[in-house]
PyMOL CGO cylinders between C-alpha atoms (Angstrom):
from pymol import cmd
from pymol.cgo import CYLINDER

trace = [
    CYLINDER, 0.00, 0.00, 0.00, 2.81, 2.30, 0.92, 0.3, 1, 1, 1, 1, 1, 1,
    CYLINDER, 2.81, 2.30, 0.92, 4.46, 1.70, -2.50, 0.3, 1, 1, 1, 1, 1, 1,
    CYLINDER, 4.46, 1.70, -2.50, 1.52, 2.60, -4.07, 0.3, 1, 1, 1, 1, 1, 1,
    CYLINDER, 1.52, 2.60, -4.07, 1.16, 5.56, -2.75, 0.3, 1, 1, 1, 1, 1, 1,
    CYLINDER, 1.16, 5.56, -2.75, 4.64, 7.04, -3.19, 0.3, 1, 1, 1, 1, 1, 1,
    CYLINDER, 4.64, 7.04, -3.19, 3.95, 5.82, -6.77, 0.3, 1, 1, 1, 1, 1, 1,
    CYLINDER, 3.95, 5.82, -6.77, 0.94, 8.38, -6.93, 0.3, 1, 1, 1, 1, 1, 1,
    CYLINDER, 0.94, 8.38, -6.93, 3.36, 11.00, -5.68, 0.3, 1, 1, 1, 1, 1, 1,
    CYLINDER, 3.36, 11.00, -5.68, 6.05, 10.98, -7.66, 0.3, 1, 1, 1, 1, 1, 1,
    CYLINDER, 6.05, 10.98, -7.66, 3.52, 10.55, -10.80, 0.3, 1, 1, 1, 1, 1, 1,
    CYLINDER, 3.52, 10.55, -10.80, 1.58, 14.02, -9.29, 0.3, 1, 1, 1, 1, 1, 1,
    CYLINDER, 1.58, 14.02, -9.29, 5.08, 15.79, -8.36, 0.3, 1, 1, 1, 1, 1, 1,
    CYLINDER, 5.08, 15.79, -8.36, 5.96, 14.88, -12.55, 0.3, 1, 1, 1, 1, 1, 1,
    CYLINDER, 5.96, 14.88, -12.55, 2.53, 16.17, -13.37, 0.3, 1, 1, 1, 1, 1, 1,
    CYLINDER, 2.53, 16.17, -13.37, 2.84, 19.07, -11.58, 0.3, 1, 1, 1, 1, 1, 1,
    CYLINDER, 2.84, 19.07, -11.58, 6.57, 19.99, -12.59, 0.3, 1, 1, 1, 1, 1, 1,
    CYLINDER, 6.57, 19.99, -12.59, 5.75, 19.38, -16.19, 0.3, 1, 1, 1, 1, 1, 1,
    CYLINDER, 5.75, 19.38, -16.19, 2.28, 21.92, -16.06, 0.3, 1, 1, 1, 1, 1, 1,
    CYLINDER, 2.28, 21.92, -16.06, 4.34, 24.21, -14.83, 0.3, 1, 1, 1, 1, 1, 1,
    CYLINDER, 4.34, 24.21, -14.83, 7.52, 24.48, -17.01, 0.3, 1, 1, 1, 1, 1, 1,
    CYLINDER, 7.52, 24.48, -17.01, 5.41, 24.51, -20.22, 0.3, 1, 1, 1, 1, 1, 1,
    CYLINDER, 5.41, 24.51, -20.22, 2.89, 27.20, -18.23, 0.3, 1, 1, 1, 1, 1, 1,
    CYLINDER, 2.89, 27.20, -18.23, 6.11, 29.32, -17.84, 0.3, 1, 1, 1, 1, 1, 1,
    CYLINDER, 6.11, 29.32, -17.84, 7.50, 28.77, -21.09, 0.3, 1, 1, 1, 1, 1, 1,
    CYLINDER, 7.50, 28.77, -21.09, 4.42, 29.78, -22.58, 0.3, 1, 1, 1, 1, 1, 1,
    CYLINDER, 4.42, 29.78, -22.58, 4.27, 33.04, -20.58, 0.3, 1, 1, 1, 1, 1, 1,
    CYLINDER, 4.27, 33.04, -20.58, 7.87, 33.65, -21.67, 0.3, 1, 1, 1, 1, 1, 1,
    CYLINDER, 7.87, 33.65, -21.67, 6.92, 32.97, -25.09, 0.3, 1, 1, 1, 1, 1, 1,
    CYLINDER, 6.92, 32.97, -25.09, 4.07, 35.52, -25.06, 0.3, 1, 1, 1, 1, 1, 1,
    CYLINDER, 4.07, 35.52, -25.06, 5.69, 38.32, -23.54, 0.3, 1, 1, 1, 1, 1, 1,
    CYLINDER, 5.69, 38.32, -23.54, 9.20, 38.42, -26.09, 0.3, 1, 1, 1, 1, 1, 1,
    CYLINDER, 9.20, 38.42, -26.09, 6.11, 37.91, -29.10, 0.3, 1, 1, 1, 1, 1, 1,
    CYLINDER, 6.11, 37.91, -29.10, 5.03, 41.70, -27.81, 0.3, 1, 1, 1, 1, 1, 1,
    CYLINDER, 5.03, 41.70, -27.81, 8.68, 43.50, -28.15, 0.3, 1, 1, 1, 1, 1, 1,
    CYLINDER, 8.68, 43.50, -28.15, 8.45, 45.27, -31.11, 0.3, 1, 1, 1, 1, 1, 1,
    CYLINDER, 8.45, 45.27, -31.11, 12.03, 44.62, -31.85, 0.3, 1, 1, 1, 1, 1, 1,
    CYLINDER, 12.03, 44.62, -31.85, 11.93, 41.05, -31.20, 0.3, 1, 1, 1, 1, 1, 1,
    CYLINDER, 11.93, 41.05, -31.20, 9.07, 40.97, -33.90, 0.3, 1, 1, 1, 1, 1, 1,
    CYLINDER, 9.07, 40.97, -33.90, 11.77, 43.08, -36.03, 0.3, 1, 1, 1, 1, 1, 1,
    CYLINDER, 11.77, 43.08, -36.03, 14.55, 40.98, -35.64, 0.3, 1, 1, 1, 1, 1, 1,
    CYLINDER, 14.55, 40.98, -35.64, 12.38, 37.81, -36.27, 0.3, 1, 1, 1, 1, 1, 1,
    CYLINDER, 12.38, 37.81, -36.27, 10.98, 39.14, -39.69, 0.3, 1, 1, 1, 1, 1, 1,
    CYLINDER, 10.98, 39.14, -39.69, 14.40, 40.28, -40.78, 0.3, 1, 1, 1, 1, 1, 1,
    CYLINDER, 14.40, 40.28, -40.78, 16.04, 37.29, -40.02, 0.3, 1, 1, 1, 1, 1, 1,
    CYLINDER, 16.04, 37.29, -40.02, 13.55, 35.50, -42.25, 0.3, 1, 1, 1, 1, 1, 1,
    CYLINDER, 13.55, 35.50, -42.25, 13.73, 37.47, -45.20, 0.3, 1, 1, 1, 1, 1, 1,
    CYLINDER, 13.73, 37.47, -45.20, 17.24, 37.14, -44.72, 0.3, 1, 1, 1, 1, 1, 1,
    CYLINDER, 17.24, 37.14, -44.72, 17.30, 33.68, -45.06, 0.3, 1, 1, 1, 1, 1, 1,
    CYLINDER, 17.30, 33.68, -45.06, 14.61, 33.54, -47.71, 0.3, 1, 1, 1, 1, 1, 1,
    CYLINDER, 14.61, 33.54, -47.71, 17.10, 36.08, -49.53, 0.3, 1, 1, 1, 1, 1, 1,
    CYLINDER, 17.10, 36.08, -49.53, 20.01, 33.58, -49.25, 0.3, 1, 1, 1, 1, 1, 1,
    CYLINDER, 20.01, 33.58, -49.25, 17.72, 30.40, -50.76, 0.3, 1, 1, 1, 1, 1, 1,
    CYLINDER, 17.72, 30.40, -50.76, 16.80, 32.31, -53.49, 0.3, 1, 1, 1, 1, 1, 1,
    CYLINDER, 16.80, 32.31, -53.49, 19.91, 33.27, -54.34, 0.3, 1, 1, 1, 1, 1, 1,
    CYLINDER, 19.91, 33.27, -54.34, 21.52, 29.75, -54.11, 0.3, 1, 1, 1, 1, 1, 1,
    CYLINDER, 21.52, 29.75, -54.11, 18.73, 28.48, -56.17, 0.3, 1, 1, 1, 1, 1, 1,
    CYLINDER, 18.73, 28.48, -56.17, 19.09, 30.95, -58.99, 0.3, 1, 1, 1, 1, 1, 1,
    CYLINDER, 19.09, 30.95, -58.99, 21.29, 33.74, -59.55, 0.3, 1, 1, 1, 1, 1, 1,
    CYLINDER, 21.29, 33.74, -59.55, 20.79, 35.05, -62.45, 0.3, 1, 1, 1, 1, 1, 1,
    CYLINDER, 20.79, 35.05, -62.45, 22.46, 32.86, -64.52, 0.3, 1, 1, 1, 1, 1, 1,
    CYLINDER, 22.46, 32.86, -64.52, 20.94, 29.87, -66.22, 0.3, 1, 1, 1, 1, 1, 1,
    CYLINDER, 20.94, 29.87, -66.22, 21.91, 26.05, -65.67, 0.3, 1, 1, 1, 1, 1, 1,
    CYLINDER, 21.91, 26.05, -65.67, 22.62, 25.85, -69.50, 0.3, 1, 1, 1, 1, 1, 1,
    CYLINDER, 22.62, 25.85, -69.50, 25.39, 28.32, -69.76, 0.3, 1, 1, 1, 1, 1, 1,
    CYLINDER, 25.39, 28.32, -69.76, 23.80, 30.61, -71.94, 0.3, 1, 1, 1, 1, 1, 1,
    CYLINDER, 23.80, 30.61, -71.94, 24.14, 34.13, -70.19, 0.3, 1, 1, 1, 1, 1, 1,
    CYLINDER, 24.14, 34.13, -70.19, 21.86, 36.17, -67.76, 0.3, 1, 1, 1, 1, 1, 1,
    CYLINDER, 21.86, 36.17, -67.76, 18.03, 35.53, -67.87, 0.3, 1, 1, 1, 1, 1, 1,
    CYLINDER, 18.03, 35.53, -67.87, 17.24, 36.82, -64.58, 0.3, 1, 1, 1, 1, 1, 1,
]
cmd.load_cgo(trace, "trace")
């Protein structure tokens, strides 16, 4: 019986530790999402790397050899 119940504990402690990481994360998560600048930096960022897979996938010059078509 005794087993069983620190069983039950440890499985509520778990519970409880995981609710409240991903409560906190979440909170942390929601406040940065308001900073203007940290909505800035995000958007550069991905035009940034949108700007470097374009430009690896065509840059102006075509496969066959034949000059600039871009």
């Amino acid at each position: 019986m005794t087993a069983v119940m620190v069983v039950l504990a440890m499985a509520a402690a778990l519970l409880a530790t995981v609710f409240g990481y991903v409560g906190w994360r979440d909170r942390r998560r929601v406040s940065s999402d308001d900073d203007p600048a940290v909505l800035r930096a995000a958007r550069a960022e991905r035009h940034r790397r949108a700007a470097e897979r374009e430009h690896a996938q065509h840059d102006g010059w075509n496969n066959g050899g034949h000059g600039f078509t871009g």
